[in-house]
MIROKOL-498262 format. One record per atom (N, C-alpha, C): x, y, z. Coordinates in pm, whole numbers, padded with zeros to 5 digits, always signed. Atoms other than C-alpha are relative to their C-alpha. Last residue first. Layout:
BEGIN
XYZ...
END
This chain:
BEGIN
-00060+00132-00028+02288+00760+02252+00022+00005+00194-00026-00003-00149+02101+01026+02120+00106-00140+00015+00077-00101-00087+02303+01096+01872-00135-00060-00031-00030-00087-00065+02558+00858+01764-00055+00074+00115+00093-00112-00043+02426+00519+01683+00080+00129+00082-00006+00003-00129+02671+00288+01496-00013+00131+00032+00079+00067-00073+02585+00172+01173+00004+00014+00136-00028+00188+00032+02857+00267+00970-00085-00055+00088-00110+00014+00088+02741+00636+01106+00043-00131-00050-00018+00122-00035+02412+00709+01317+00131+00018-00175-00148+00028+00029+02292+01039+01431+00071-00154-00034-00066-00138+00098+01943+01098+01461+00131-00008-00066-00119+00085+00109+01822+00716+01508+00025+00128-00035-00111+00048-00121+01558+00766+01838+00135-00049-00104-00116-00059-00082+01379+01050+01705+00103-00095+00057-00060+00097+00034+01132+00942+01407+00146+00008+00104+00071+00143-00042+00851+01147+01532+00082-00082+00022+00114-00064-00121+01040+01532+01572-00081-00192+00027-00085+00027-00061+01326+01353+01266-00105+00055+00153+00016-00148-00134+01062+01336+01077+00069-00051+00057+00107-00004-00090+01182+01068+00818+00010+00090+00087+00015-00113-00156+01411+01066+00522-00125-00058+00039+00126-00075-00036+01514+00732+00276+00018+00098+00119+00044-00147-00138+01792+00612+00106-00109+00028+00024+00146-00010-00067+01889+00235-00013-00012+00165+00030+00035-00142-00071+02176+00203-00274-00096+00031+00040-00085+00039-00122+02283-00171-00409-00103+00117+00114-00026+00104-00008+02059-00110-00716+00059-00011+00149-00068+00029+00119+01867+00220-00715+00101-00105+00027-00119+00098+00023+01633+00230-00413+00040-00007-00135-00042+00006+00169+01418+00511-00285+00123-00089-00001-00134+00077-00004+01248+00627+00036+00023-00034-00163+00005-00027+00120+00976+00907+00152+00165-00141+00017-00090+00102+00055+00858+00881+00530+00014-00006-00168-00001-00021+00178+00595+01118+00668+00139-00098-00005-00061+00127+00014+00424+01057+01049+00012-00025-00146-00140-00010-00024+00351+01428+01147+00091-00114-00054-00040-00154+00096-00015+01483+01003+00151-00008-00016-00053+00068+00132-00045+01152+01229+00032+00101-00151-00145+00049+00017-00022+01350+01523+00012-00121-00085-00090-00097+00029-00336+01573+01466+00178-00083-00005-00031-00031-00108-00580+01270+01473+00117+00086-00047+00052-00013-00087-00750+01154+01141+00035+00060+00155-00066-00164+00010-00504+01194+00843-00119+00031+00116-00160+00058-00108-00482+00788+00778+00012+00122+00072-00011+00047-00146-00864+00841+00683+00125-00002+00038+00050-00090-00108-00791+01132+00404-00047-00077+00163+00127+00047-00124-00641+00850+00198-00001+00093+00090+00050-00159-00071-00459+00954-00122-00065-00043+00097+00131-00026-00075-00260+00639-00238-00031+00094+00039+00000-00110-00022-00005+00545-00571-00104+00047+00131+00152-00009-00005+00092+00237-00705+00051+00122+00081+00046-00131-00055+00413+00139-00938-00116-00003+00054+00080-00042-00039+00546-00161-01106-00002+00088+00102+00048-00174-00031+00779-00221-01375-00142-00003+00061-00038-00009-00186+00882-00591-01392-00014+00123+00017-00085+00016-00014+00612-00690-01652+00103-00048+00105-00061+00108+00168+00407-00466-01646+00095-00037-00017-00062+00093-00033+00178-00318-01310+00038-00040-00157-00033+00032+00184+00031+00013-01299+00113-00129+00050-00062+00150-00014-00141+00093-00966+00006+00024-00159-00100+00053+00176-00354+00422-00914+00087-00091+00037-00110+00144-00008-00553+00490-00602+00044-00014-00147-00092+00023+00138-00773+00827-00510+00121-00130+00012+00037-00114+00107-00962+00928-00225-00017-00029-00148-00114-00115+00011-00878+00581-00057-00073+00087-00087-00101+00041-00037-01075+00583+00157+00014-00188-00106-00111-00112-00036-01288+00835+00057+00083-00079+00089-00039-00116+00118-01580+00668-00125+00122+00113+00036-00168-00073-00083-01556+00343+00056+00005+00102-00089+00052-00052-00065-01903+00199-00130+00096+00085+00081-00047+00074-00139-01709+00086-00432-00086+00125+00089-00023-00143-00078-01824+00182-00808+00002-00135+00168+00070+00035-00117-01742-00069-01074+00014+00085+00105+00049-00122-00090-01537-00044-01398-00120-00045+00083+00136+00011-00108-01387-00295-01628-00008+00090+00095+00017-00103-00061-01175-00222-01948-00057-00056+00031-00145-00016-00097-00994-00532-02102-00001+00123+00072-00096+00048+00058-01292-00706-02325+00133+00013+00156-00014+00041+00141-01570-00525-02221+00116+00003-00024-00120+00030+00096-01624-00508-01825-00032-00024-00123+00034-00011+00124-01902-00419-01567+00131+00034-00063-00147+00034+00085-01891-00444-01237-00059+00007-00136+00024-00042+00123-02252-00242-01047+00116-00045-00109+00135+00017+00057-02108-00291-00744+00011+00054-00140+00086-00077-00027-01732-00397-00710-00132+00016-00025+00056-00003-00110-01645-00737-00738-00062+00090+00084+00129+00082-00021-01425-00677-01034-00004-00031+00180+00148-00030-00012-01309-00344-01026-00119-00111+00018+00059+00144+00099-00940-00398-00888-00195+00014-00022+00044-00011+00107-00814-00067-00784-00028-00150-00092+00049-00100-00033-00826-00064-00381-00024+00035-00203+00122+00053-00014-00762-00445-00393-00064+00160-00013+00055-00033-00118-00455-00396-00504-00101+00001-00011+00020-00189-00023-00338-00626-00755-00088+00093+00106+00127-00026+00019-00239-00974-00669+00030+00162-00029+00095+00093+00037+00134-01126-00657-00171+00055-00065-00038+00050+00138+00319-00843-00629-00081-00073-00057+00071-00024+00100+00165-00681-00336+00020-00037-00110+00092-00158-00049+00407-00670-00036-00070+00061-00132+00025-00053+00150+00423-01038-00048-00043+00144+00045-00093-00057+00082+00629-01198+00243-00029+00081-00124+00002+00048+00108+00337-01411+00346+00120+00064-00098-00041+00173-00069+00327-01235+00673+00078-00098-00130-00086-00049-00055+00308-00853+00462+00060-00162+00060-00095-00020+00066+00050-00985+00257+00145+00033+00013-00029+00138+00014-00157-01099+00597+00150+00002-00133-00113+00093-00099-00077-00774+00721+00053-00112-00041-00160-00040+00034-00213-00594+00391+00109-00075+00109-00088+00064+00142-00508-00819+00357+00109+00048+00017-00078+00102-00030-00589-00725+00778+00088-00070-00142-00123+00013-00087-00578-00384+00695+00032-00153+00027-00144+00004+00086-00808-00408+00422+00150-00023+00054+00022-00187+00026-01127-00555+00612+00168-00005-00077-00122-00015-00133-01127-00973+00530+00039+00201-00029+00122+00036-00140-01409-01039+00270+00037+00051+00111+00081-00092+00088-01236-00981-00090-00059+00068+00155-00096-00084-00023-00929-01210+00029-00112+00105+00039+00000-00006-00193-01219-01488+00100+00113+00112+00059+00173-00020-00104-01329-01400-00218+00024-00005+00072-00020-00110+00021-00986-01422-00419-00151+00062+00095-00083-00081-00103-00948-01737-00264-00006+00155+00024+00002+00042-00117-01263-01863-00404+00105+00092+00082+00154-00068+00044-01201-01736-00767-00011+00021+00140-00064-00107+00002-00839-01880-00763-00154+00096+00055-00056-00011-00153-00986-02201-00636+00052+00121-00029+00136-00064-00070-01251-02148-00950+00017+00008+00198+00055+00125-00050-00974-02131-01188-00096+00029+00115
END
């Protein structure tokens, strides 16, 4: 529709960080829309037949590389961005996590991530 069209323009317009806050406010951490880092329409040069479209973006290294697969309820995306990797102490700021039904785990640098080393039923050991 042509308010979808609209919105999707005034998403299109706003730098990326603020789409991901606002998505973040809004409770959506991407479901709704597809990322904006692999959506082709609106890039230059767009060009689509049928259910392939392609378009080159002026941001040629951020992100490096982006993949997104969405079907269904199976979705996945993927980012390479050589800007997040600008100052020596973001080299350090890594986080990996994973959920199978009930069961949350994730690691973090324990050198960045220092103030939760020790923690048991929820109650903080070391430091404390």
């Amino acid at each position: 529709s042509s308010l979808e069209t609209r919105h999707r323009a005034t998403l299109l317009a706003l730098p990326l960080d603020v789409r991901s806050l606002l998505a973040q406010a809004m409770g959506n951490g991407g479901s709704q829309y597809q990322s904006l880092y692999t959506e082709s329409h609106g890039k230059s040069y767009y060009t689509k037949c049928i259910c392939i479209g392609c378009g080159f973006t002026d941001k040629m290294c951020e992100p490096a590389l982006a993949t997104e697969i969405r079907c269904c309820c199976f979705e996945t995306n993927c980012k390479v961005d050589p800007s997040q990797c600008k100052d020596a102490k973001q080299l350090c700021q890594a986080r990996a996590g994973a959920k199978v039904g009930p069961l949350v785990v994730d690691a973090t640098n324990p050198l960045v991530d220092n103030h939760e080393l020790i923690v048991v039923a929820e109650k903080k050991l070391f430091p404390s």
